[in-house]
C-alpha positions as CSV (number, residue, x, y, z in Angstrom):
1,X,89.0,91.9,153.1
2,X,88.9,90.1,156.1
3,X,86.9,86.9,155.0
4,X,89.3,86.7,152.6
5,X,92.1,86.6,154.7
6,X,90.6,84.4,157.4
7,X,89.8,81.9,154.2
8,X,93.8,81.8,154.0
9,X,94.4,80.9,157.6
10,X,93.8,77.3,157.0
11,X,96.7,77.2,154.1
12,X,99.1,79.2,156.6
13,X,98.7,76.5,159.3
14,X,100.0,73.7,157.1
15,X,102.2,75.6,155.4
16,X,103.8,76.1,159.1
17,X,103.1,72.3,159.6
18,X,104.7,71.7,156.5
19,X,107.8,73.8,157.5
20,X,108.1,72.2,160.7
21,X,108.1,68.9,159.8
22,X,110.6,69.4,157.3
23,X,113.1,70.6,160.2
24,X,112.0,67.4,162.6
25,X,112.6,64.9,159.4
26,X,116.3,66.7,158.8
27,X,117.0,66.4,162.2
28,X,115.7,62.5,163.0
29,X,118.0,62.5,159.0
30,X,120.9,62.9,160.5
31,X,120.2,61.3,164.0
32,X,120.1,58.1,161.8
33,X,123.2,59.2,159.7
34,X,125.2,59.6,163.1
35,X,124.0,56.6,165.1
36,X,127.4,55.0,165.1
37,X,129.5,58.5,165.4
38,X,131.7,57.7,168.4
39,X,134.1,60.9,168.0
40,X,132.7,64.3,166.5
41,X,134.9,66.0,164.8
42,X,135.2,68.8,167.6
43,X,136.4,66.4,170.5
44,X,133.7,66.2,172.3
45,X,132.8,62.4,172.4
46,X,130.0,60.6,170.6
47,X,127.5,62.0,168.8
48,X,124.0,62.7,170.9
49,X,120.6,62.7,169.7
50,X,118.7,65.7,168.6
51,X,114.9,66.4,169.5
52,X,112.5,69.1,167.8
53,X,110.1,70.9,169.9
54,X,107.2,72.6,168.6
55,X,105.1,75.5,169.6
56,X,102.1,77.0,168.4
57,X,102.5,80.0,166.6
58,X,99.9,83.5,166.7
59,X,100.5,86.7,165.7
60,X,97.6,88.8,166.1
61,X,99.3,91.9,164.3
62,X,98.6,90.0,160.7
63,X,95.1,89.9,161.0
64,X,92.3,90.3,163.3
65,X,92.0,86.8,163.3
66,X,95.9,86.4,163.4
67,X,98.5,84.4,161.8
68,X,98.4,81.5,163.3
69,X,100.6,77.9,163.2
70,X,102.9,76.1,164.1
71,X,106.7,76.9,164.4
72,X,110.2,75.3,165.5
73,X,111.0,76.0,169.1
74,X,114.1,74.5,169.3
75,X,116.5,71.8,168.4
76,X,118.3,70.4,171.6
77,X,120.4,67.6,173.0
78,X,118.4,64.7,173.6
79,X,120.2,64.6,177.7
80,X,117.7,61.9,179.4
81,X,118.3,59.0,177.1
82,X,121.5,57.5,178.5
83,X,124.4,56.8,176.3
84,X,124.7,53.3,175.3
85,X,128.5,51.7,176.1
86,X,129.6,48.3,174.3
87,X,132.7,46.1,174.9
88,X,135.0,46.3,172.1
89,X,139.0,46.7,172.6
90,X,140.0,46.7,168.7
91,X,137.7,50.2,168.6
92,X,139.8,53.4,168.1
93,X,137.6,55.0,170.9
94,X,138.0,52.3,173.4
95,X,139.3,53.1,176.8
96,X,141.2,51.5,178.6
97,X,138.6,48.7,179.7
98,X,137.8,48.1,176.4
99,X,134.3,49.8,176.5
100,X,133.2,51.8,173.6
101,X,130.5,55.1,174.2
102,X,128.0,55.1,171.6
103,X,125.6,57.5,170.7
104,X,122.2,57.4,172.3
105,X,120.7,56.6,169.3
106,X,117.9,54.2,168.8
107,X,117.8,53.6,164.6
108,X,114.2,51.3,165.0
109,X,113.0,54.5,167.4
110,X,114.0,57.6,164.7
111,X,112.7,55.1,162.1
112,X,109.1,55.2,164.0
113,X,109.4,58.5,164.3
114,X,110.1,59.7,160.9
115,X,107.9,57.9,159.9
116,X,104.6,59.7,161.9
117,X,106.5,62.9,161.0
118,X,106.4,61.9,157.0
119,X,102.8,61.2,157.4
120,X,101.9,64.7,159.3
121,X,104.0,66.3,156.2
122,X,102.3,64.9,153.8
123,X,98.9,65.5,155.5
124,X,99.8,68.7,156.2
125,X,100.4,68.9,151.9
126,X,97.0,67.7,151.8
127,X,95.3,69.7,153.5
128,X,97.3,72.4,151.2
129,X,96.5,70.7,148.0
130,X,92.3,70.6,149.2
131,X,92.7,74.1,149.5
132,X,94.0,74.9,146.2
133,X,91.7,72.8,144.3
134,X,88.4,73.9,146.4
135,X,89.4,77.8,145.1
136,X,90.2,76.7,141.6
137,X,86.9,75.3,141.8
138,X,85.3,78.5,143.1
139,X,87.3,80.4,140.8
140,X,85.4,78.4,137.8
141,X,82.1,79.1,139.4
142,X,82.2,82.5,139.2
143,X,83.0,83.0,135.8
């Protein structure tokens, strides 16, 4: 019973990795989709940039090899990339200088980094896809 659930482990990490790089494309989504947000709807000023952190994942408790991954750690405020501030009296948001606060948003940097994480989900798929077809073929062998 338990070779058979350490021969699993390898589809539970990229199903994690697969999970988790779902989140980190949604979130570098809608960085894009709000790169020129200058108001939220709340009040609180322009949009900011969101970052995904990863940790590994184990849970001994599943297995005696444990269940083991990757998972989401958080979602935060990107806080040490600086606002960007442009000169532009016609804006609605302009203050009284004229200067506009944009988002800290870097479009050609999300684009780079959706990107790598598009190519980690799809290797994480597969790696999910080898699996499956190396047991159908063992399946067929032992009929």
């Amino acid at each position: 019973m338990t070779s058979i659930r350490s021969m699993f482990t390898t589809l539970r990490i990229a199903a994690s990795g697969t999970a988790a790089e779902r989140v980190r494309i949604n979130v570098i989504s809608k960085n894009i989709a709000h790169a020129e947000v200058t108001q939220m709807p709340d009040g609180s000023g322009p949009y900011r940039r969101q970052v995904v952190s990863f940790a590994p994942y184990m849970d001994p408790s599943k297995s005696p090899t444990g269940s083991v991954g990757v998972r989401v750690r958080g979602i935060t405020p990107d806080l040490e990339t600086p606002m960007l501030t442009i000169h532009d009296p016609s804006h609605p948001d302009a203050n009284e200088r004229g200067e506009v606060t944009m988002p800290n948003v870097n479009v050609t940097q999300e684009m780079a980094d959706l990107i790598g994480a598009m190519r980690a989900y799809e290797a994480n798929l597969n790696v999910q896809d080898g699996f499956v077809r190396t047991a159908e073929r063992a399946l067929r062998m032992a009929q």
